[in-house]
C-alpha positions as CSV (number, residue, x, y, z in Angstrom):
1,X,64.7,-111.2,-93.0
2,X,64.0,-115.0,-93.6
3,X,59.8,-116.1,-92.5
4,X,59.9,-118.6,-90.2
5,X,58.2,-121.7,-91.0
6,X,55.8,-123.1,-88.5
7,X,54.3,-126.3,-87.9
8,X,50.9,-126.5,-85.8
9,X,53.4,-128.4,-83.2
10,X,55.3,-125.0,-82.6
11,X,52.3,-123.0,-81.6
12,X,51.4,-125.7,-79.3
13,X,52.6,-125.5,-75.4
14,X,53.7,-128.0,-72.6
15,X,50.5,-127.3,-70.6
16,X,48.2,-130.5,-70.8
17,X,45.1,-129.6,-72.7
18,X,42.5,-130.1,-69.7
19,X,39.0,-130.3,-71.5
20,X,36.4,-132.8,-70.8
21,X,37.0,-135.8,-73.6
22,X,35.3,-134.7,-76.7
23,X,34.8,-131.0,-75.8
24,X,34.2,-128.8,-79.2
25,X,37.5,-126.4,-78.0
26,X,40.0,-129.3,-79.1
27,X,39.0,-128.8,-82.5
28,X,39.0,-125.1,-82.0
29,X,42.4,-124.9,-80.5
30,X,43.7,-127.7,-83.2
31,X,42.3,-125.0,-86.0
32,X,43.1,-121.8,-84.5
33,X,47.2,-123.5,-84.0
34,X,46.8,-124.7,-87.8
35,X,45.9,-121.8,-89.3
36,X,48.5,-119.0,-87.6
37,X,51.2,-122.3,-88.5
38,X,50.2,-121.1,-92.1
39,X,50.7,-117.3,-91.8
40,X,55.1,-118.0,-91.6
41,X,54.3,-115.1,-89.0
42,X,56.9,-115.1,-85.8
43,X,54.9,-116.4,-82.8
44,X,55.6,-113.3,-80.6
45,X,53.4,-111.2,-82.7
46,X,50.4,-112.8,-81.5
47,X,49.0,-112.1,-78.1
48,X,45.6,-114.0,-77.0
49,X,42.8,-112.8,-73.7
50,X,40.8,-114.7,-72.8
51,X,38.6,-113.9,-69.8
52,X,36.8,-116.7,-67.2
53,X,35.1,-120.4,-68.9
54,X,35.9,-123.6,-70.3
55,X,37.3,-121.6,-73.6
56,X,39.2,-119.2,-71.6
57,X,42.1,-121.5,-70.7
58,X,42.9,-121.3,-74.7
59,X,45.8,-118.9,-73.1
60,X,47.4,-121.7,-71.7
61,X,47.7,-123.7,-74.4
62,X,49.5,-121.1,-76.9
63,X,52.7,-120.9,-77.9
64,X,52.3,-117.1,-78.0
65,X,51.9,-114.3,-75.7
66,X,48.5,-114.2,-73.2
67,X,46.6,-113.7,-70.8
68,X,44.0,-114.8,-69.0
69,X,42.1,-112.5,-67.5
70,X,38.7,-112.2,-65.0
71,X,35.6,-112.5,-66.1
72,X,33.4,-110.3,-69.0
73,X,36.8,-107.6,-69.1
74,X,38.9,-109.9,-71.8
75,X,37.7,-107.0,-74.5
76,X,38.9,-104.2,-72.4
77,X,42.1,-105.3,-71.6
78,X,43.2,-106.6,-75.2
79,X,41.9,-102.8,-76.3
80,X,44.6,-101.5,-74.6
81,X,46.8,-103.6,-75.9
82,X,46.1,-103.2,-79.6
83,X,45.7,-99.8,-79.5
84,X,49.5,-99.6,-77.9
85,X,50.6,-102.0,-79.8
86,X,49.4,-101.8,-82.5
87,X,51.9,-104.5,-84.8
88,X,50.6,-106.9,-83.0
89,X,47.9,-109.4,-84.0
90,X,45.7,-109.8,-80.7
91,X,43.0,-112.4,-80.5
92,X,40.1,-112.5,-77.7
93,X,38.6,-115.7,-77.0
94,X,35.6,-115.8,-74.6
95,X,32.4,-118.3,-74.3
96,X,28.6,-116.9,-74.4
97,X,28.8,-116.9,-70.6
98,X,31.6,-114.7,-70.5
99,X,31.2,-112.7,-73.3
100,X,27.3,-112.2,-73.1
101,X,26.4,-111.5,-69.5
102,X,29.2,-110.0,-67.3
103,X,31.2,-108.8,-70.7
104,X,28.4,-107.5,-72.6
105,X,29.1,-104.1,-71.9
106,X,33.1,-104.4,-72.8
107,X,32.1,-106.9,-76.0
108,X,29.8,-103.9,-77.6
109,X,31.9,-101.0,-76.8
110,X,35.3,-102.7,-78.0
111,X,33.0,-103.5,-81.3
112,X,31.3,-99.9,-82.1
113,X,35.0,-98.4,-81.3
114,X,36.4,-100.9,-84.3
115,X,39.4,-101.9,-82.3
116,X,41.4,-103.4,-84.3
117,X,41.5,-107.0,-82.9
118,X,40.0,-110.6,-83.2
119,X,37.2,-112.1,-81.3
120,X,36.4,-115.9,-80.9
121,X,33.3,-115.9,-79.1
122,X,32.6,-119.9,-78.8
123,X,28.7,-120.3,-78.2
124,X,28.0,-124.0,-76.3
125,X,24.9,-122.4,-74.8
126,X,25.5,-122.8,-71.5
127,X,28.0,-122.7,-68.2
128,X,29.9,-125.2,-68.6
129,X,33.0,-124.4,-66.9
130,X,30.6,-124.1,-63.0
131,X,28.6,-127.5,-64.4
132,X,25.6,-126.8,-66.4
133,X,23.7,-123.6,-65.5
134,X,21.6,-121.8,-68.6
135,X,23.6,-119.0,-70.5
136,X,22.8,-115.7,-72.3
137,X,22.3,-117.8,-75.5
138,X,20.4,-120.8,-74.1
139,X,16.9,-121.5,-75.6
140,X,13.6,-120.7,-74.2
141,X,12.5,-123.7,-71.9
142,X,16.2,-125.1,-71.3
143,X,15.9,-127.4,-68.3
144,X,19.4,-126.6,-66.4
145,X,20.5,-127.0,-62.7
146,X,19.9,-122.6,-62.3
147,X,16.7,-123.4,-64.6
148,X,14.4,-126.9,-62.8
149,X,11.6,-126.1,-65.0
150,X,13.2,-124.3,-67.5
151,X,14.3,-120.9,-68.8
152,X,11.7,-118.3,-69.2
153,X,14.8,-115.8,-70.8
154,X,14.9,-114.5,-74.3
155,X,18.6,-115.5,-75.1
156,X,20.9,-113.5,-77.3
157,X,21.8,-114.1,-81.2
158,X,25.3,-113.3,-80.8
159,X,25.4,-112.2,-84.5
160,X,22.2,-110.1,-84.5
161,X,24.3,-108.6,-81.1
162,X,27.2,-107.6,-82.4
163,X,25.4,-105.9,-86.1
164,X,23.4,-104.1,-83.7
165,X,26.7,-103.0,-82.2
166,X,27.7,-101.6,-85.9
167,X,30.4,-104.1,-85.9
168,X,32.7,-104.3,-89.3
169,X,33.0,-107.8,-89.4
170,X,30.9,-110.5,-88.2
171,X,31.2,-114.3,-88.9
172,X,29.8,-117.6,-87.6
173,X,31.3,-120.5,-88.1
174,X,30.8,-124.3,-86.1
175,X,33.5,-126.2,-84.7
176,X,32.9,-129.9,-86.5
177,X,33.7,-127.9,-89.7
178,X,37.7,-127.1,-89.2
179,X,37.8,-126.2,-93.1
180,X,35.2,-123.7,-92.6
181,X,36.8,-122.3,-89.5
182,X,39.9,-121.4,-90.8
183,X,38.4,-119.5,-93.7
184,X,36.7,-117.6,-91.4
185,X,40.0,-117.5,-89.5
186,X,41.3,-115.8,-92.2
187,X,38.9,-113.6,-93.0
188,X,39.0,-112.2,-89.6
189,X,42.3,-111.9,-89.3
190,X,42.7,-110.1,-92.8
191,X,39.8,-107.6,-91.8
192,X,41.4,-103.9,-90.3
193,X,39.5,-103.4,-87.1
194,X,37.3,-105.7,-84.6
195,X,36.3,-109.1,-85.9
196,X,33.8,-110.6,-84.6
197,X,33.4,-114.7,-84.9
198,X,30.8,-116.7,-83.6
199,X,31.6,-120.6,-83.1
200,X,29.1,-122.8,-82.5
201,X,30.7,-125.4,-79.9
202,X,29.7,-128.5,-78.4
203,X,29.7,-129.3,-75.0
204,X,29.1,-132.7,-74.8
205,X,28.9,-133.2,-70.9
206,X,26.3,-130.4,-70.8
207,X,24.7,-129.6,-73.9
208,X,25.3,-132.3,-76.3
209,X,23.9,-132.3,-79.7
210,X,22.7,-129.0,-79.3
211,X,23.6,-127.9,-82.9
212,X,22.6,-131.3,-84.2
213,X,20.2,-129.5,-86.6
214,X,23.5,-128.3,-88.9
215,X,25.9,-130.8,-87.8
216,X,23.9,-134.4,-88.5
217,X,24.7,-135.7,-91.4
218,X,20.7,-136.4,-92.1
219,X,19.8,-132.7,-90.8
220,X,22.5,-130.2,-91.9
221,X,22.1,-131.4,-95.6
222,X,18.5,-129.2,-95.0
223,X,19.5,-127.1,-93.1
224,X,23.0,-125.4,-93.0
225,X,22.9,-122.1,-95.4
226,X,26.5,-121.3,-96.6
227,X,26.8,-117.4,-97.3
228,X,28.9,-117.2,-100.3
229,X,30.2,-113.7,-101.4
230,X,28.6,-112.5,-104.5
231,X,26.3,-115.8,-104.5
232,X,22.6,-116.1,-104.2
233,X,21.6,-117.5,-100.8
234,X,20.5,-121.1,-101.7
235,X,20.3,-124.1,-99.7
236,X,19.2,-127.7,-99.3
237,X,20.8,-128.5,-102.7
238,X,19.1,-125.3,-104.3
239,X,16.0,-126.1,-103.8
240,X,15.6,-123.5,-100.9
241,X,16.5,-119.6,-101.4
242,X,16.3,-116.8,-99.3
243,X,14.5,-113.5,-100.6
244,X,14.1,-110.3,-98.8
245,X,10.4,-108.9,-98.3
246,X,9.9,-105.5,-97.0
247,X,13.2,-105.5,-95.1
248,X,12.9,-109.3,-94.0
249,X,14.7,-112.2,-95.1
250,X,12.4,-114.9,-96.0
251,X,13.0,-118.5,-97.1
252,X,10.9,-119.6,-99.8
253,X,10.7,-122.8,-102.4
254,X,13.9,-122.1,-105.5
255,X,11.3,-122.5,-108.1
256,X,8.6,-120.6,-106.8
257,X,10.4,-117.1,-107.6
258,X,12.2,-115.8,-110.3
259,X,15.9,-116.0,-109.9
260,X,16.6,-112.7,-109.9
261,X,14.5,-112.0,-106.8
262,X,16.6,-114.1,-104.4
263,X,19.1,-112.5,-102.5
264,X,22.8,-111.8,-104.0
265,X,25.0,-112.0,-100.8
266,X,27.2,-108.9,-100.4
267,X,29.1,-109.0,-97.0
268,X,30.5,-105.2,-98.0
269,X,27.3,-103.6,-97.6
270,X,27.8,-100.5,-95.9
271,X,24.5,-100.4,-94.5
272,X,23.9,-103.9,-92.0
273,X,20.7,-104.0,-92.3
274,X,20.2,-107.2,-94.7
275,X,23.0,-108.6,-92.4
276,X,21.4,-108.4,-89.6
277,X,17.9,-109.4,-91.9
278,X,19.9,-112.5,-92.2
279,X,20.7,-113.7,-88.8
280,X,17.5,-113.0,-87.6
281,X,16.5,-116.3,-89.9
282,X,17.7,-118.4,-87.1
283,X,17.4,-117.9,-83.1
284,X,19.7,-120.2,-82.7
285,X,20.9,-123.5,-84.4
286,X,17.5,-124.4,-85.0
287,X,16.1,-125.2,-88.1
288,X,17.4,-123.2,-91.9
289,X,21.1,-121.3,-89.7
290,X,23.0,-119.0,-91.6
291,X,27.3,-119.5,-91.8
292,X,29.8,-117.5,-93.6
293,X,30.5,-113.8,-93.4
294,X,27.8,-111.7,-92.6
295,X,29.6,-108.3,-92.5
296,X,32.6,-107.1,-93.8
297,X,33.3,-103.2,-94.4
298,X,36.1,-100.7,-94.0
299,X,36.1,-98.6,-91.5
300,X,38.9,-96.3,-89.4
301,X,40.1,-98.5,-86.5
302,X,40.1,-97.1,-83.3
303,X,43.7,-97.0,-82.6
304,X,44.3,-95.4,-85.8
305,X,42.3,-92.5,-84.9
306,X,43.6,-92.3,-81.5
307,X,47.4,-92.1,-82.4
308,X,46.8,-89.8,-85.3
309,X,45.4,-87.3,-82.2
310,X,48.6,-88.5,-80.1
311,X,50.5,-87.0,-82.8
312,X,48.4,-84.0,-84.0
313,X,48.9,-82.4,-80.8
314,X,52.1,-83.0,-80.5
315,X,52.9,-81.5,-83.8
316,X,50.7,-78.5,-82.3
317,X,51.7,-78.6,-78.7
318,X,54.7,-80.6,-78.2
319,X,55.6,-83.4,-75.4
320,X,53.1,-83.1,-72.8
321,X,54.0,-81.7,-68.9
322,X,52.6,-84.2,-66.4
323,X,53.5,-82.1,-63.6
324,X,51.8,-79.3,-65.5
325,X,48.6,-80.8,-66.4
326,X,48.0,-82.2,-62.5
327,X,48.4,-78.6,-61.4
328,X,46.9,-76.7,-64.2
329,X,43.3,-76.7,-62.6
330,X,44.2,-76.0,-59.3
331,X,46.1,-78.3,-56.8
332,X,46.0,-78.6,-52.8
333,X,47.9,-80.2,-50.2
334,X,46.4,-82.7,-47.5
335,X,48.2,-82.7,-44.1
């Protein structure tokens, strides 16, 4: 069988692309279309859910198979799909809104079962899509039209979220950086179970500037910490490290530690607790932020497990009896 060769044109639709003018999801969309291009993979392989926001009308604007779906249950649905279907690649692409308050439930479940599927969750820290109300993720004191004189709510760290959630992948990546996206595209999308991707997003209507701190071409310079596999954690041209002291990651001066004491980054740790040490460095993109691959380990997906049951008890049992099972603890009839 010949591989098709794509183009980023043929995973683009006829639907016009209806994001406010200099919305973070046009680079997004322009990566995400780029990088499964690349893969010579045949277009109806890939199926994307979305569930209710600004980055939920991704859907529309792929070339592929979809759906969008109502709000929080994008996980739940695309479960069901990959665990059916499972020679299919299914993406997930939700917003911190979506994903974070009414999907919270569906987003850790779907990540402790290791479904094996992808997850975009694209963090602009705040509604944007119902005009400007504080999110799960915004920051303590956010002025917003649900927040007058600001929010008094601890927000979620997406990535601290989903480690908690004993996740096997977890990544964060920002949308100005498409390069850095699609390696983290790909290392998703090479991973065997749930994949979990934080993108930082802009919404400049809203929110603008909010990640300014790793994005400004004065500020990210000091600021943005690229985890490197196998690397020690260094930053701001080397002259910061990161070291862990009694469990917590800590940033110190380079040269005021021996080399060997700063922290080798190993993504396959089986136990996430240094990941997890490591996103709790930043709140938010505020200040010394952690990007790369956090988390990476094998584990038994959760449709793999499921269909190896499907067909252990049929090797012990044979094809089920509907009519048998619905009866078999006692049955009545309503007149």
């Amino acid at each position: 069988m010949t591989t098709p060769a794509y183009t980023r044109a043929d995973f683009q639709t006829d639907q016009e692309v209806r994001w406010c003018p200099g919305c973070g999801d046009y680079t997004i969309l322009a990566a995400v279309q780029q990088f499964l291009a690349g893969l010579g993979r045949p277009r109806e392989e890939f199926v994307f859910v979305s569930g209710i926001g600004c980055s939920s009308r991704f859907p529309y604007y792929m070339n592929t198979y979809g759906m969008h779906s109502i709000h929080g249950r994008a996980p739940a649905i695309a479960s069901g799909i990959a665990t059916t279907r499972p020679d299919l690649s299914v993406w997930v692409i939700t917003g911190d809104g979506d994903a974070l308050s009414i999907g919270g439930n569906h987003l850790i479940h779907v990540l402790r079962r290791n479904v094996n599927l992808n997850i975009l969750l694209l963090n602009n820290q705040i509604y944007g899509l119902t005009k400007g109300q504080y999110s799960p993720t915004s920051e303590i004191g956010k002025m917003t039209k649900s927040s007058p004189h600001g929010s008094v709510d601890r927000p979620f760290n997406p990535v601290s979220l989903a480690l908690g959630a004993e996740a096997s992948f977890v990544a964060r990546t920002l949308d100005m950086d498409r390069r850095h996206t699609q390696e983290m595209l790909k290392a998703a999308y090479e991973h065997e179970g749930a994949a979990f991707v934080e993108i930082y997003q802009n919404c400049n209507v809203f929110n603008d500037k909010a990640f300014i701190q790793i994005t400004g071409k004065e500020e990210r310079a000091h600021n943005r910490i690229d985890l490197q596999q196998g690397k020690p954690v260094v930053f701001d041209g080397g002259a910061k490290a990161v070291v862990m002291r009694e469990g917590t990651a800590t940033i110190v001066d380079s040269s005021s530690v021996d080399p060997a004491a700063i922290l080798t980054h190993d993504a396959a740790r089986p136990d996430p607790s240094v990941a997890f040490a490591l996103s709790r460095l930043s709140h938010g993109p505020y200040g010394p932020t952690p990007l790369g691959v956090f988390r990476d380990v094998a584990r038994p997906t959760y449709g793999a497990s499921v269909n190896a049951q499907v067909r252990e008890a049929r090797a012990r049992q044979g094809e089920g009896d509907l009519e048998k099972l619905i009866s078999s603890h006692g049955a009545w009839t309503v007149e």
